[in-house]
C-alpha positions, 0 to 999 in steps of 0.5 A, spaced: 462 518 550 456 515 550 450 513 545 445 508 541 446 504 536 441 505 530 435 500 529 438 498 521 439 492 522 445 493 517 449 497 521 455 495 522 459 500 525 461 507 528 467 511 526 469 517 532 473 522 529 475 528 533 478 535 532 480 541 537 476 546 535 481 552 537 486 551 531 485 550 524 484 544 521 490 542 518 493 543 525 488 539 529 489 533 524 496 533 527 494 530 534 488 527 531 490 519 530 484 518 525 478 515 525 476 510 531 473 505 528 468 500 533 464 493 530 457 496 533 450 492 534 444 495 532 438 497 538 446 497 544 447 503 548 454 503 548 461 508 552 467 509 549 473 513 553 476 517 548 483 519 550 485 526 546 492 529 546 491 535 550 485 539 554 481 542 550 476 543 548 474 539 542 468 537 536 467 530 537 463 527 531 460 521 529 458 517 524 454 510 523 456 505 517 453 499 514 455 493 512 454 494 504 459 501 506 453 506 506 455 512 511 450 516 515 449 523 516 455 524 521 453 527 528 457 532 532 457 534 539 462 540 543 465 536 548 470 537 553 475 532 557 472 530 564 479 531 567 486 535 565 492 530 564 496 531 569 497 523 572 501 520 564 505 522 560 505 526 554 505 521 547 513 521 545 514 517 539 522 516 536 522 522 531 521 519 524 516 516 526 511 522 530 513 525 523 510 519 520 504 518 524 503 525 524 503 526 516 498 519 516 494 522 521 493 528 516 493 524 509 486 520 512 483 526 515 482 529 507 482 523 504 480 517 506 472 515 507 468 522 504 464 518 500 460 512 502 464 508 501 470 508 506 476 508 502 480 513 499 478 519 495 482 522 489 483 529 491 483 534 496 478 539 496 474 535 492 470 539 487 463 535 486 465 531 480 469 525 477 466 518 478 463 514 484 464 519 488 470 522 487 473 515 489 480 514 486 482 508 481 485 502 484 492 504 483 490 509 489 487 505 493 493 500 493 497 507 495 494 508 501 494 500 504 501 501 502 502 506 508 497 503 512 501 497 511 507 500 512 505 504 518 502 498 521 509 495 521 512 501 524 508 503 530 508 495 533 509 496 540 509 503 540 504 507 544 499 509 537 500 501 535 492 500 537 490 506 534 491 503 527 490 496 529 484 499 530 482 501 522 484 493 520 477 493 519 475 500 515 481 499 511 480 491 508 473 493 508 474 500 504 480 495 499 474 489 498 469 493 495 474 493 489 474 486 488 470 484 482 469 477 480 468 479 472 469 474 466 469 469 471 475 471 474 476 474 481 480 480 482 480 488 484 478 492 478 480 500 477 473 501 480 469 497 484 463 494 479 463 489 473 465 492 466 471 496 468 478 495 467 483 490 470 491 491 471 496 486 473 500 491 476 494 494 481 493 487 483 500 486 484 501 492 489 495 490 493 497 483 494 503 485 497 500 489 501 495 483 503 501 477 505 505 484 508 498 485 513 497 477 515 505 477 516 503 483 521 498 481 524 497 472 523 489 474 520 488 469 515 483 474 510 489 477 509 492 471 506 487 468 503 486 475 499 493 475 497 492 467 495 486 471 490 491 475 486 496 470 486 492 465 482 490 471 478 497 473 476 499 466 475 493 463 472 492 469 468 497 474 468 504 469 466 503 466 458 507 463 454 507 470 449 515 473 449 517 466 452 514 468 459 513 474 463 506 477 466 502 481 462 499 489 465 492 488 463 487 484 462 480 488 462 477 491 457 483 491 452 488 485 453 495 486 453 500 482 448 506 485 452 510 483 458 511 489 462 517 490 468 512 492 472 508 486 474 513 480 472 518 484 477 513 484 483 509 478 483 517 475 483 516 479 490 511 476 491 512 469 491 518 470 496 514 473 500 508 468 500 513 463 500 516 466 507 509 466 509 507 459 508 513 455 506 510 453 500 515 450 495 511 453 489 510 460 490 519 460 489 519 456 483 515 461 481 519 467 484 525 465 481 522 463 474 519 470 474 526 472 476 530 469 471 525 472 466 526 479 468 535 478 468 534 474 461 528 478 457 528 485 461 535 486 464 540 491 460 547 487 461 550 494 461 549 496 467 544 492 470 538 496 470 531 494 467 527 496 460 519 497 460 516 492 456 518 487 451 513 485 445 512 479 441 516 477 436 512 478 429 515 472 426 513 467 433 510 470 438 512 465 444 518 468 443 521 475 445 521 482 440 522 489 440 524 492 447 520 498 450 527 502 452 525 507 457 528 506 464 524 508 470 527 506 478 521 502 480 522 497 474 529 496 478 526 496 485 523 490 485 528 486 482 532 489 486 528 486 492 526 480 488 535 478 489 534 480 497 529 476 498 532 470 493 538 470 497 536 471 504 532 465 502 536 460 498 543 463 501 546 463 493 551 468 493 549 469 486 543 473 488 546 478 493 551 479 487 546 481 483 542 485 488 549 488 489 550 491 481 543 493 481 543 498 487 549 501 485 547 503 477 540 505 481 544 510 485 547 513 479 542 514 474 537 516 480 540 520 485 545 527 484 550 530 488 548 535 493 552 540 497 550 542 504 552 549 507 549 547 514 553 541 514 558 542 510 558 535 506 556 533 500 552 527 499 548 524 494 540 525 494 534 523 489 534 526 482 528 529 480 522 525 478 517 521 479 516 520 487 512 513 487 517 510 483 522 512 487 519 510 492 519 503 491 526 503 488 528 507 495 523 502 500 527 496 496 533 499 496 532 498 505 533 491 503 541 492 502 542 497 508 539 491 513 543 486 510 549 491 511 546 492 518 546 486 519 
């Protein structure tokens, strides 16, 4: 392929994508690796070898976006390839993970840079209406970096590794617009403009995702982001209100309770920011966030974690009324807060934990199931709320590998 940058000076860069044009779109996202990002100057005639699956005959289009994330009207062509691929071999992935890079090949294709910012999109189809474009919230944005992230992760060393190496900028650029300094303080909001609201929560997930992609990849941007939600959680989030604990929101109505949610995985966090930098605060503050959720939040009985807990009406620095209800990721963070405390300090107590928690997660959310095919009868997710036991189940991966290894 060959073309002309645009003359604009704010262009920044081309994003290819390409579909085989004699199946359905559904199909052709299967083979596609998504969208092809390259850094471009404006005014260069550039060429870029486009390697496709498979011979046939495709539609190739390309897009032209700014610095500021504006999209130009996408420009296709019907191409073919120049040769048949007889001399390489077909792209053969381990089974899980062809299953996962096709299912995130497809997710991107609908949902991922439609508007003109290039982030990720609410639903599919879209109908025309909802905010900014149709955008998701923050709490959506930071769903889609996690499967990025995980993704990155996954496909090291493989044959699609440079396919999604090659998204790290369009992915960073597309979580940035959200980063909002508002009040004075810098952080991502639900959606990317001054005046919106702020929750302690969506910020946890997205710099977990941040310490996660620099531990990947080594890019300081990602750690110095991780260090914004940091000081954001720490300096704002955690109070003395029901003797400690990280609040859920900040903006526009300021929480007065402390919710599982965000005091769990910013524990997480601050094991992972240890491991990325070996800084003795960051694991202070991991186990005092910790041993906030086992002495305030934690059901004795069997482990497991309630909601929030409110202040106490006659002393509000002191804990109140617990909010009861039990949902899997309020223990899947603890959870993975003891294996990273353990794999970290070596303390016995930490594992024990981790151990009691991951056994009474296994019996309030999973159920018995009886395979005809295989004739075995085994234990599957109940159902319920799929994100929330995905977290559980991601941090429930932590025990496995510890008995694997």
């Amino acid at each position: 392929m060959k073309w002309t940058n645009p003359s604009n000076r704010d262009v920044d860069m081309v994003e290819l994508s390409y579909r085989d044009v004699e199946t359905s779109l559904s199909r052709a996202t299967d083979f596609s690796p998504g969208h092809i990002i390259i850094q471009v100057e404006r005014d260069v005639t550039q060429e870029y070898l486009l390697k496709v699956p498979y011979f046939a005959t495709y539609e190739v289009s390309a897009v032209a976006i700014s610095k500021a994330g504006k999209r130009s009207v996408p420009e296709s062509r019907i191409m073919m390839p120049y040769h048949e691929k007889v001399d390489e071999p077909e792209l053969k992935l381990p089974e899980m993970l062809d299953r996962a890079h096709s299912y995130m090949t497809s997710v991107i294709g609908y949902y991922f840079g439609k508007s003109s910012r290039s982030c990720w999109r609410g639903n599919y189809p879209y109908d025309g209406k909802g905010y900014w474009d149709g955008d998701a919230l923050v709490w959506g944005q930071g769903g889609g970096l996690s499967a990025f992230v995980a993704m990155r992760d996954a496909t090291k060393e493989s044959e699609v590794e440079n396919l999604y190496g090659a998204m790290d900028d369009m992915m960073f650029k597309g979580i940035q617009y959200f980063c909002q300094l508002d009040h004075g303080i810098l952080a991502y909001s639900c959606y990317p403009a001054a005046g919106n609201e702020r929750f302690y929560d969506d910020n946890v997930w997205i710099g977990l995702d941040m310490v996660d992609w620099y531990m990947e990849t080594k890019e300081m941007r990602y750690l110095t982001q991780a260090k914004v939600v940091w000081r954001y959680l720490i300096d704002h989030g955690w109070d003395e209100t029901c003797g400690g604990g990280v609040h859920w929101k900040e903006l526009n109505e300021h929480t007065t309770s402390k919710h599982s949610c965000s005091t769990g995985p910013t524990a997480v966090m601050g094991c992972k920011m240890y491991q990325a930098t070996q800084e003795q605060e960051y694991l202070d503050w991991a186990i005092k966030c910790y041993d906030y959720m086992l002495d305030v939040l934690q059901d004795k009985s069997d482990h497991l974690f309630y909601d929030n807990v409110r202040p106490n009406k006659d002393d509000p620095n002191l804990p109140g009324d617990l909010e009861k209800n039990k949902y899997s990721y309020n223990s899947g963070q603890p959870l993975q807060a003891a294996c990273l405390l353990y794999k970290i300090t070596g303390e016995q107590k930490y594992l024990d934990e981790a151990y009691a928690i991951a056994e009474s997660c296994h019996k309030k959310w999973f159920m018995p199931y009886r395979s005809k095919e295989l004739n075995l009868t085994f234990n599957i997710l109940a159902p319920g709320h799929a994100w929330f036991n995905t977290i559980m189940c991601w941090k429930n991966r932590s025990m496995l590998l510890h008995h694997l290894s």
